[in-house]
C-alpha positions in Angstrom: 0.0 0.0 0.0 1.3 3.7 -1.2 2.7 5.4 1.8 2.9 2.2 4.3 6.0 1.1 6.4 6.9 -1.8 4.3 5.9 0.4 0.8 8.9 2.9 2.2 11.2 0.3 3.1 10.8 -1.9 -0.2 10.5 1.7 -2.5 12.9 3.4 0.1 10.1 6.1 0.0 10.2 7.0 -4.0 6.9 6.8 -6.1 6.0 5.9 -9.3 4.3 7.7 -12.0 1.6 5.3 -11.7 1.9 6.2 -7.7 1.7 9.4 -7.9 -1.5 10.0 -10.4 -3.3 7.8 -7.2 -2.1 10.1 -5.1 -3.4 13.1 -7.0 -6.6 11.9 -7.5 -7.2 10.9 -3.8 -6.1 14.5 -2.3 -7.9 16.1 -5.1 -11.7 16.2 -3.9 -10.3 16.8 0.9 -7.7 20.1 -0.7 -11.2 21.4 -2.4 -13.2 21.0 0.3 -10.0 22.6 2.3 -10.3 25.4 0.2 -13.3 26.0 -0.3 -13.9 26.2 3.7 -10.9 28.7 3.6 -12.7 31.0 1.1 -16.3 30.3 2.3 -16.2 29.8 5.9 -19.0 28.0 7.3 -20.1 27.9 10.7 -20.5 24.6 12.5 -22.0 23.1 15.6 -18.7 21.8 17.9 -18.4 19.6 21.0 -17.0 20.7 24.0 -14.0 18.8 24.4 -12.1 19.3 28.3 -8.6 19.9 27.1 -7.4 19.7 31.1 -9.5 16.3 31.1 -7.0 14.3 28.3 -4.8 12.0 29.9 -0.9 11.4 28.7 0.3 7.9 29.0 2.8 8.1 31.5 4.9 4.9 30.5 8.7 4.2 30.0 8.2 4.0 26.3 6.6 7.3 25.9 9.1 9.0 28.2 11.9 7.9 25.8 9.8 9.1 23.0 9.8 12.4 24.8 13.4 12.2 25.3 14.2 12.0 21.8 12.1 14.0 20.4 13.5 17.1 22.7 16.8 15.8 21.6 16.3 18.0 18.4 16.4 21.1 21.0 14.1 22.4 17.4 11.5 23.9 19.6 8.8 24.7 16.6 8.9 20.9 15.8 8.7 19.8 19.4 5.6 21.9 20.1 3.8 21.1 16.6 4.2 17.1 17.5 2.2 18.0 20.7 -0.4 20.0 19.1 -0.7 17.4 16.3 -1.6 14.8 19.7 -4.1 17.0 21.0 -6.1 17.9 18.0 -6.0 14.1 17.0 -7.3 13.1 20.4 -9.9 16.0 19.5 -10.9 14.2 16.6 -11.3 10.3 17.8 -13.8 12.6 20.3 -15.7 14.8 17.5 -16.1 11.1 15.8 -16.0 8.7 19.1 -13.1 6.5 18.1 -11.6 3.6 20.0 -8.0 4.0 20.1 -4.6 2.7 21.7 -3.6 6.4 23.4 0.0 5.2 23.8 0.8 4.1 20.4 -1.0 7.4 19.0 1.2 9.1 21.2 4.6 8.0 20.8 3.7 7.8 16.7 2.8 11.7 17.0 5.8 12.2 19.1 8.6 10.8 16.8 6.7 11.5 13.1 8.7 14.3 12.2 11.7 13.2 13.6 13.4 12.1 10.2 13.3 15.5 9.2 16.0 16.7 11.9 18.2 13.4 12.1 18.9 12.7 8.3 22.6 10.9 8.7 21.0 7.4 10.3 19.0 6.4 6.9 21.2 8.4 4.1 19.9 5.8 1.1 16.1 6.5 1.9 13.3 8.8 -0.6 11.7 10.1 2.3 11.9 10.9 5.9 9.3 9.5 7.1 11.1 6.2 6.9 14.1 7.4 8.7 11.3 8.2 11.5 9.2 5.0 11.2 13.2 3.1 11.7 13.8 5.0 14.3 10.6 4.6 16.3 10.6 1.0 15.7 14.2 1.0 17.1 13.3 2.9 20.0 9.7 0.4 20.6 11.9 -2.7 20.1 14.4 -1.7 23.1 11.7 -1.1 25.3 9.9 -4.6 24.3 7.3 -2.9 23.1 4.7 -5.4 21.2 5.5 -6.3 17.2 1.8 -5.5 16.2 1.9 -1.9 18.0 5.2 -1.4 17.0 4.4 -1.9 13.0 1.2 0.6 13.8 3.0 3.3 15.0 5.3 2.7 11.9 2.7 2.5 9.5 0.6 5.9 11.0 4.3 8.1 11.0 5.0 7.0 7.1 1.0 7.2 6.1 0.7 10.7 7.5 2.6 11.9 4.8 -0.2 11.0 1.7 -2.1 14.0 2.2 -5.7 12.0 2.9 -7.3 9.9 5.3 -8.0 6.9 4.4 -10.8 6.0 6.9 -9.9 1.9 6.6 -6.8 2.7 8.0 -6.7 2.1 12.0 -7.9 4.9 13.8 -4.4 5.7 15.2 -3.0 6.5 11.5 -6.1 8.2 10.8 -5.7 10.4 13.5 -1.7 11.2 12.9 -2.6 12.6 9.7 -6.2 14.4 10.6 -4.1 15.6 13.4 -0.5 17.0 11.1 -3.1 18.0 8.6 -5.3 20.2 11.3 -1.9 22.0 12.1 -0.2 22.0 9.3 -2.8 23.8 6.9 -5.8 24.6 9.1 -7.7 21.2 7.9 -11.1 20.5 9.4 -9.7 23.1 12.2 -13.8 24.2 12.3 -14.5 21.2 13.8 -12.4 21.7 16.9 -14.3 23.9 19.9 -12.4 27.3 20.1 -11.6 26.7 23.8 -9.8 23.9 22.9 -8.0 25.8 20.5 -7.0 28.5 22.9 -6.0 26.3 25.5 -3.9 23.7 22.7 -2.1 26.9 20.9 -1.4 28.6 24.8 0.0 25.1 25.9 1.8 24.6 22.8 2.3 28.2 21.2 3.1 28.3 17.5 6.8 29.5 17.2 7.1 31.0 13.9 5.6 27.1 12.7 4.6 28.0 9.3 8.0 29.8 8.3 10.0 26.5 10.0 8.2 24.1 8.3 8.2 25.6 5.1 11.6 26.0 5.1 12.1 22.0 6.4 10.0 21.0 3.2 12.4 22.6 1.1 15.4 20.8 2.3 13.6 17.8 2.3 12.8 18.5 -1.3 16.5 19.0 -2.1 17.4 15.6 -0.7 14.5 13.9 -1.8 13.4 15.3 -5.1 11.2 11.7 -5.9 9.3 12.1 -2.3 5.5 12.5 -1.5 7.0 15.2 0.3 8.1 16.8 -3.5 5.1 15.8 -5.2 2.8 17.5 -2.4 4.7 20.5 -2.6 4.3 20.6 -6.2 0.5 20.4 -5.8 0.4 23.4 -3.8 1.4 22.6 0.0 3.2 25.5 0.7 0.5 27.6 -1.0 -1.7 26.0 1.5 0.4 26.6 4.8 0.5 30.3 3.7 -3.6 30.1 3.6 -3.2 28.1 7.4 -5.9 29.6 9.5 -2.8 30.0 12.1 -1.2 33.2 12.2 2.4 31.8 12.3 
């Protein structure tokens, strides 16, 4: 499957032409709806959701995660993992999904890692794969189960497609409902504004937009055959400059 862990380890994370007209036509029809919110805002009925009531797993494996991920000491990437977490878990609420809050967790906390720490996995298309490796390094020191350990692999190298495919387990969907809501503003409307105040005052944005922006283009440069490239071409960074998110 296009964007999966074992689809980035067997392609190394480079697509096809054949790969990337699929992905084209599936991000086609969420982008316009994207838009077309952005340009003709609608107001919508939301659900509170009690950000001081969502409870982190407190667990060795997750405390790494957190570990590594402040590693980076890049403080607009640290905060944007959290915020991803928090608006996923505001999702799975809007919809009333079942999910493993650990494994959502520690997949939100290391999906962007591969961005920062490029030398471990120099022969891969795409850095979500150097991520996904070095999550399932990290799971497989702490003896963390096989089948949770591949699903926190397959949500950080899915996120990337640019659409939720809602077979998917709800912990992948929510990884890239969750990038996507902070990323470009997506289905940000759905979310109750005190839980937007509360997220973006926990987690303030640092400049996100410009940072990110700027970490697509260097991933462009050393991955020219990426999703990451082909999303960009489509207009990604055109839609982070429409982000409903100041900075």
């Amino acid at each position: 499957m296009l964007g999966s862990y074992h689809w980035a380890q067997e392609k190394r994370g480079q697509m096809t032409l054949k790969e990337k007209l699929y992905l084209l036509q599936k991000t086609f029809i969420p982008t316009t709806q994207h838009l077309l919110q952005h340009l003709l805002p609608k107001q919508r009925e939301t659900i509170f959701i009690d950000f001081n009531k969502i409870i982190l797993p407190d667990s060795t494996l997750v405390k790494a995660a957190i570990e590594q991920l402040e590693e980076t000491k890049k403080t607009s990437l640290i905060y944007h993992s959290w915020r991803s977490y928090f608006w996923g878990i505001a999702f799975s609420q809007i919809h009333g999904w079942q999910y493993d809050n650990e494994a959502f967790l520690v997949a939100t906390l290391l999906h962007d890692i591969g961005l920062i720490d490029q030398h471990k996995t120099s022969n891969c298309q795409c850095f979500t794969l150097n991520s996904a490796m070095q999550a399932e390094q990290l799971c497989k020191y702490h003896h963390y189960p096989k089948e949770k350990t591949d699903l926190i692999a397959d949500a950080i190298c899915l996120h990337m497609n640019g659409f939720a495919d809602m077979s998917q387990p709800k912990e992948v969907i929510m990884l890239q409902k969750g990038t996507s809501c902070d990323v470009i503003g997506s289905e940000l409307h759905l979310i109750d504004k005190q839980f937007q105040k509360q997220c973006l005052e926990n987690y303030p944005r640092e400049k996100f937009n410009t940072s990110f922006k700027a970490y697509i283009q260097e991933e462009i440069k050393r991955h020219p055959h990426s999703r990451t490239a082909f999303l960009n071409k489509l207009g990604l960074s055109n839609l982070i400059q429409l982000s409903p998110f100041k900075e």
